[in-house]
N, C-alpha and C positions, 0 to 999 in steps of 0.2 A: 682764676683767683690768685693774689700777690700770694706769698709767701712772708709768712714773719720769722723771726728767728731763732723763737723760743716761745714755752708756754709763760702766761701770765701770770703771776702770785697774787690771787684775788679771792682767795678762799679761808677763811679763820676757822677758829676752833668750831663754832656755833654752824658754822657750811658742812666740817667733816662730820660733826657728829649727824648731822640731818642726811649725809651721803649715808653714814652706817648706819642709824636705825631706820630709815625710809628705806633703803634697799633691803633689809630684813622683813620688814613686813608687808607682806602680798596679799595672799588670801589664803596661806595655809591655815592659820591659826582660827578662820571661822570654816573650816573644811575638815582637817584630817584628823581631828578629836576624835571622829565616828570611825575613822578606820582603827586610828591606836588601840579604842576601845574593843575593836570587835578581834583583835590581835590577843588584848590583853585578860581581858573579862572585868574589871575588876577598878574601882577607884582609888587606890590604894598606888599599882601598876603603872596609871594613866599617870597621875600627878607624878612619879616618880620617873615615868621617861622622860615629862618636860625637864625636872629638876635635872635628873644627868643631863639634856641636850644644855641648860642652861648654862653646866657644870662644865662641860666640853669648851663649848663656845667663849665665854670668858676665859678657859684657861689658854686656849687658841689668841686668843686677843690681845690678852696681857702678852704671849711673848712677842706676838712677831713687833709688838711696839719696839725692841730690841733691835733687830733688824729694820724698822722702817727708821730708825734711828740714824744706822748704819750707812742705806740707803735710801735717802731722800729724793728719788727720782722718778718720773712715769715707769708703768709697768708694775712698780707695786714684786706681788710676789715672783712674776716672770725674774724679774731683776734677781731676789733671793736667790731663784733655783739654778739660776746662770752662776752666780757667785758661786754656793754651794757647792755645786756638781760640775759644773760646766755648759757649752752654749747649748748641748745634746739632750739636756735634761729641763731648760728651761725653756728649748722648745718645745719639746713635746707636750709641755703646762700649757704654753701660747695656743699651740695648736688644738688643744684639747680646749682650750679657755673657746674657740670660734668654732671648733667643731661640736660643743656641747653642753661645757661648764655656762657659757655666759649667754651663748645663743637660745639654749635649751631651756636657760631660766627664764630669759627672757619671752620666749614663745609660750612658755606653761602659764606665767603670768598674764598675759594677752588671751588666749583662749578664755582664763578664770573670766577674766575681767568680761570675754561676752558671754562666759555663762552667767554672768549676772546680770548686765544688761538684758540680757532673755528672762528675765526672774521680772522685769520690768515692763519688757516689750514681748507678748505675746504672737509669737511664731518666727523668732529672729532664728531657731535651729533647724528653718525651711531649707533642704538640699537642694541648691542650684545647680549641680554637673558634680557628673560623679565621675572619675578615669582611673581606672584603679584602685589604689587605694587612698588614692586624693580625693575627697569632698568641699565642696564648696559651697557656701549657705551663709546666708547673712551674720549669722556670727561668726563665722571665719572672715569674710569680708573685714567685720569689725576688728577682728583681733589685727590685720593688716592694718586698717587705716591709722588704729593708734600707733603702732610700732614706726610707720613711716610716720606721723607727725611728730611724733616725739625725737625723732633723729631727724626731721626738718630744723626742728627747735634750738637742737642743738648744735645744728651748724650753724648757728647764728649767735654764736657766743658764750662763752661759760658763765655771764652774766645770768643770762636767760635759764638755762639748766639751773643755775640756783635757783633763781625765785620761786621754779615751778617745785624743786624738792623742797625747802624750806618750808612754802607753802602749804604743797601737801601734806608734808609729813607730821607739820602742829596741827593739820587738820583734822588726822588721824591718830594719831597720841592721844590729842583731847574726848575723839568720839570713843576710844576706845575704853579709856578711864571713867567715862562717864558712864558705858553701858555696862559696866564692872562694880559700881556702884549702885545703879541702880538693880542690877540682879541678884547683887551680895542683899541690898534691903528689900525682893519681894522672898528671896529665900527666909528672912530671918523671921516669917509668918509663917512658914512651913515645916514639914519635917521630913522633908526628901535627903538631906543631909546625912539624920542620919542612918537612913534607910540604906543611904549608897554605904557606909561605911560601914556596913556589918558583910564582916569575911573581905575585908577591903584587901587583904595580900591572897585569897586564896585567888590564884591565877588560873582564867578559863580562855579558850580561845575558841570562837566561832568559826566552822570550817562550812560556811555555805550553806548547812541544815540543821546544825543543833551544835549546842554548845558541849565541850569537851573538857578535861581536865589535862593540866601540862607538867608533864616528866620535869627533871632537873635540865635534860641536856634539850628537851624542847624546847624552854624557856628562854633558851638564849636564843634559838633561832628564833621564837615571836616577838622578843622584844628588842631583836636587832630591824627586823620587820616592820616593827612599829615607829622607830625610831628612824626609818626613810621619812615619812613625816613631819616631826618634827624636827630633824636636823635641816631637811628644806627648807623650812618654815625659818630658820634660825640660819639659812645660811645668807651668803653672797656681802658679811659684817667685815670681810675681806677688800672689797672696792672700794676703800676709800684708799688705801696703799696704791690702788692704779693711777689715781689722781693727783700724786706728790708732789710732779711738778706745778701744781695751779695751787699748793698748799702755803700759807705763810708761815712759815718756821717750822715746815714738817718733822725736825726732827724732834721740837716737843706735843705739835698738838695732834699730829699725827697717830700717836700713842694712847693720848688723851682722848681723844675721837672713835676711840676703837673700846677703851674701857667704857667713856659713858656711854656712846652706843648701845653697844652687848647689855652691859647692866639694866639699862632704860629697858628694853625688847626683854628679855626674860623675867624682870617681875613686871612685867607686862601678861607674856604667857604663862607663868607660872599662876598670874591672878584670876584670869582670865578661864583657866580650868578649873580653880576652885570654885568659881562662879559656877563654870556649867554643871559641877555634881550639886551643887546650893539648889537650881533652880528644876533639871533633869534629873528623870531617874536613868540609870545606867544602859535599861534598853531602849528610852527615847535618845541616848545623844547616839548608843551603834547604832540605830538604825533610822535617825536623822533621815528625810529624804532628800534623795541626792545625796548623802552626806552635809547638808547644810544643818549643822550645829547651832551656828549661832543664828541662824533663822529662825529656829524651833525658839533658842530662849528668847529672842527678843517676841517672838507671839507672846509666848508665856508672859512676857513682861508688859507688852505696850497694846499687844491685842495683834488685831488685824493688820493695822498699821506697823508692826514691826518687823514685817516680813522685806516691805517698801522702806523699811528704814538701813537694816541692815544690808541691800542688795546695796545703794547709795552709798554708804560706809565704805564695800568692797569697793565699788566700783571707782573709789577716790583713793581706796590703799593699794590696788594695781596700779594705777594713772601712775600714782606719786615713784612707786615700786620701782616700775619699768626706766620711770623718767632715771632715775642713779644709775640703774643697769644700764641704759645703755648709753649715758655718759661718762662711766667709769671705763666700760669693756673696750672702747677703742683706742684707749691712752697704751692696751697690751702691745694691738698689732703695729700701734705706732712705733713704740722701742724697738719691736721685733723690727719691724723694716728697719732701723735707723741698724739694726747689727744687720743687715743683710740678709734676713731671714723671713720674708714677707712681700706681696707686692711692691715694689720700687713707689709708686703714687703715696701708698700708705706713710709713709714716713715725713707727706709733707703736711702742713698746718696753710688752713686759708689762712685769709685777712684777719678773720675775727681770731685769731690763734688759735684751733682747735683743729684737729685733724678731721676733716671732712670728708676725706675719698675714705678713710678706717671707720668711720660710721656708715656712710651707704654700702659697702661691702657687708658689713654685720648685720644692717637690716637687710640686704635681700637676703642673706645664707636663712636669716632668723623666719622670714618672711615663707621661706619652703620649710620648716620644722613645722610654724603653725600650721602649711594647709597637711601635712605629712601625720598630724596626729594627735597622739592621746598622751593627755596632760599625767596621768599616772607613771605612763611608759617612758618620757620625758624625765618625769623625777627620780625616778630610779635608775637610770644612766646616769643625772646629774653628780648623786649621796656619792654615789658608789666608786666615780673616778676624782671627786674634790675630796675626797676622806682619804685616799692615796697621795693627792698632792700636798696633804696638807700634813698629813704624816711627815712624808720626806722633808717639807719646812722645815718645821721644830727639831728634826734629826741635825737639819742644815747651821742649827744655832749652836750646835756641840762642835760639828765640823768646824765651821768659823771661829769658836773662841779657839780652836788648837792650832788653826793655821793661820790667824790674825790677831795674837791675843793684846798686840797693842795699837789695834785699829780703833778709831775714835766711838764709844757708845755712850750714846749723850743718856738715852736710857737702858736698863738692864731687864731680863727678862722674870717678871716675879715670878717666887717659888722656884727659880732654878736651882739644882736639876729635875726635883722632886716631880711638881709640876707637868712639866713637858713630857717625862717621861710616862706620868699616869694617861696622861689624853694617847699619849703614842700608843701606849699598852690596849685601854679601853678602843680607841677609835680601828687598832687592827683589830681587834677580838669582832667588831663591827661587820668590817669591811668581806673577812672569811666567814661571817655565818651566810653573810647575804648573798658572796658566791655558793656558798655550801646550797642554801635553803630557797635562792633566787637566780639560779644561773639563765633564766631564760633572759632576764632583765639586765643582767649584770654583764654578762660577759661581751656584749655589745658596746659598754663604754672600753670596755680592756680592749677591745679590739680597733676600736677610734684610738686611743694614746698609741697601740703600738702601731699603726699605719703611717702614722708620724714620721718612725725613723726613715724607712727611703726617700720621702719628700725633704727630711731634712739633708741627706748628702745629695740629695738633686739641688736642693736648693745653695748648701755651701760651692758644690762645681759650678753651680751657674755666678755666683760670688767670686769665686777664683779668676 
């Protein structure tokens, strides 16, 4: 394939924001309601982990619009941490982005997606060849076919890759809003409301056999617990920064794409839980089967038929989901190669100007995650090493104004410093309970970032 010279600016404000809020919404938010809950005990708890995850995420959004100001280039946050720190620290984000931030997302979202295709097609979680601890069964099959189609798709242009987000993602907006409405009006015949809301702050946590009451110092481990969940559910509002060079006038809509983003997806989620205690009582959304939440409400709402409604719903909010992830995640290891830090092919662009050899690298790495595993296991690698990098970001905008302070910032960071420094505050208080409380899960992302470093001075010698 020719080579072109540069990415294309053919993306407006209305493309980023459909990159950020379509890549935010997968299928956590009709899934992991039943685990917050069975974390938290309590309706009171539940709504209030969305509200902080909401809380987080906007305030994450709002600054790095500061920096995507700054840096208006592929690579997004890679670029940040390179400024920030150096090229040691903005690899190991790169490397982390392929080893598990972007692959890993992308793989858990693929699996969802045939676990609901199986909600559809009975027996698609038939085992074809087991070798270890790899299984393979028609829905791993599927979770593969989408990931390669949708990196077929987008080597064939960033035109393409719009339509299919765009598309999706009003597609899923609208179902979403609409099944939010309609469960806010069969709840207001009911009176499960306020049934949930009596002792709504007393906090109880289900530990596998009966429910329990939770200490002070408990509380912070189950509700940093809970909140691997929804910050999942909430993340990846980050990838449109990877796509800056295909952005038009990234240094204001870029910004703008990331507020309305975030804002659109959290009263999205925030409404979406007030729905499920409207329609659920507290021990139908824990103990959901499967954890499928908003299965259960849509029965309750549409009958039989809303079990085949909501499977449909997910399985167009993965499609859409994946389609941004894995259009944004290859703009990373494109920069990375262009610094010398990544396969040499990577850094080139076909015909259609997109990096094409940085997408089939991401889907096959992505492509052995899906048959490798379990979508739980996956997300808590994910929280656990993107809440460190994103920490060090916002750290990285103090850096920068003291070592740049008359570098061009077309926009500034709201609520600086207060602001950043509360997310920095909250999101470590985070990050240490979850190693405290979750080391079996946790410490396997720390251990991907730090494997990083030798590859990175293999890979600077092989540069030199």
């Amino acid at each position: 394939m020719a080579n072109t010279t540069g990415f294309k600016q053919s993306l407006g404000l209305l493309d980023g924001t459909m990159v950020v809020a379509g890549s935010m919404i997968g299928s956590g938010i009709f899934l992991v309601s039943a685990d917050i809950t069975r974390q938290v005990g309590s309706s009171g708890w539940l709504i209030l982990v969305w509200v902080l995850t909401g809380f987080l995420t906007l305030t994450a959004a709002v600054s790095y619009g500061e920096l995507s100001g700054m840096y208006p280039k592929a690579g997004g946050q890679y670029v940040y941490l390179r400024e920030a720190y150096g090229p040691l620290v903005g690899f190991l984000y790169g490397w982390s982005t392929f080893g598990v931030i972007q692959t890993g997302t992308i793989a858990a979202v693929a699996v969802a997606f045939s676990i609901y295709s199986g909600y559809l097609i009975p027996g698609l979680d038939t085992v074809l060849l087991q070798v270890g601890f790899v299984k393979i069964s028609y829905a791993s099959l599927l979770a593969l076919g989408t990931v390669v189609l949708l990196t077929y798709i987008n080597t064939r242009g960033v035109r393409e890759g719009k339509f299919i987000q765009t598309f999706f993602t009003v597609i899923k907006l609208l179902s979403l809003f609409g099944l939010i409405i309609f469960g806010l009006a069969v709840a207001a015949r009911g009176s499960i409301w306020h049934a949930n809301w009596q002792g709504a702050w007393d906090m109880q946590h289900f530990s596998g056999v009966s429910w329990s009451s939770v200490s002070l110092i408990g509380a912070f481990g189950f509700v940093s617990a809970a909140m691997v969940g929804s910050l999942f559910s909430s993340d990846a509002w980050n990838n449109v920064t990877f796509i800056a060079g295909e952005i038009k006038r990234p240094e204001r809509n870029i910004g703008l794409s990331l507020l309305l983003g975030t804002l659109i997806v959290t009263i999205i989620y925030v409404s979406a839980n007030l729905m499920y205690v409207s329609v659920l009582s507290l021990h139908d959304i824990a103990f959901a089967p499967k954890d499928r939440v908003a299965v259960a409400v849509a029965e309750r709402i549409f009958g039989a038929t809303g079990g085949v409604i909501i499977a449909v719903m997910i399985m167009i909010s993965t499609f859409g989901c994946n389609n941004g992830l894995i259009l944004s995640g290859a703009r990373v290891y494109y920069t990375m190669a262009q610094d010398g830090l990544f396969f040499k092919k990577t850094a080139s662009l076909n015909k259609n100007g997109v990096p094409a050899y940085a997408l089939w690298i991401q889907c096959a790495w992505t492509c052995l995650l899906c048959l490798s595993g379990s979508y739980n296991a996956l997300l808590t690698y994910v929280i656990f090493v993107v809440l460190i990098f994103y920490i060090l970001t916002l750290i990285g905008i103090f850096l920068l104004r003291r070592r740049q302070p008359s570098a061009p910032r077309p926009y500034r960071a709201f609520g600086y410093p207060v602001l950043p420094v509360i997310y920095c505050v909250l999101a470590a208080v985070i990050t240490v309970c979850l190693f405290v409380f979750q080391p079996s899960t946790t410490w396997p992302g720390a251990l991907i970032v730090v494997s990083g470093i030798p590859i990175y001075y293999i890979a600077v010698r092989k540069r030199s």
